[in-house]
N, C-alpha and C positions, 0 to 999 in steps of 0.2 A: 204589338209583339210580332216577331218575326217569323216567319213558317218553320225554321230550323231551331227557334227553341221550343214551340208550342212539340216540334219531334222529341226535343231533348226530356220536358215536364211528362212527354206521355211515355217517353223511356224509363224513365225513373219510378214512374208510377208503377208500369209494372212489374218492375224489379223489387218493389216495394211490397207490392201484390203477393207475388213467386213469395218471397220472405215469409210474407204472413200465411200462406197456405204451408209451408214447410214448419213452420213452427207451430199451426192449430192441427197438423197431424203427429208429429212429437208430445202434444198435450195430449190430445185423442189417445196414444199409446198408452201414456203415465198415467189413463183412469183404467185400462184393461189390466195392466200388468205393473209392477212395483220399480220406481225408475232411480238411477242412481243420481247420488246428490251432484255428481258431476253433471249430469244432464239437465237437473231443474235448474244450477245456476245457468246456464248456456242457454237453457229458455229465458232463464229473468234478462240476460245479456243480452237476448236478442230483442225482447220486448222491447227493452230500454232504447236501443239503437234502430227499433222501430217506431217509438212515439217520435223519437227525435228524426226521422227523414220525414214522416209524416208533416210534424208540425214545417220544418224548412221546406219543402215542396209546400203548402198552404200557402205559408208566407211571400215565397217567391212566386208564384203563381198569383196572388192579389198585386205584391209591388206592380208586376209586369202588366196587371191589368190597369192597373193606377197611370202606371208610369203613358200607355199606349194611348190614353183616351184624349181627344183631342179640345186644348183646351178652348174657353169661350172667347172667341174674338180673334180669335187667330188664325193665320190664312194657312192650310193644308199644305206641310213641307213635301206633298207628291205635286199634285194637281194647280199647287197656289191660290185656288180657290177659300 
């Protein structure tokens, strides 16, 4: 895997991150105080489109580990070794 996407996987990650600390303090709020139904759907919507990067960063993130590993018998397309 290349240096500029392991940058791009840990970008994401944290955008992913930021997401879910913004959305477990909107939750935090609707057990203190009474939240309107527009705001629980906006949490469900957000959950939703947070299991879904979740899982696509996992996924992408093994491909690339898959894809980088060097297979058996074959000579190193750096070093040719």
């Amino acid at each position: 895997m290349t240096q500029s996407l392991k940058w791009v996987f840990r970008l994401i990650f944290v955008v992913v991150g930021v997401e879910l600390a913004i959305v477990g303090g909107t939750v935090a709020g609707c057990f203190t105080k009474e939240c309107a139904p527009e705001t629980k759907d906006g949490i469900e919507r957000t959950m939703n489109s947070l299991a879904t990067k979740a899982f696509a960063l996992y996924a992408a993130e093994k491909a690339g580990a898959v894809g980088s590993k060097k297979k058996e018998g074959e000579p190193c397309p750096t070093c040719g070794l």
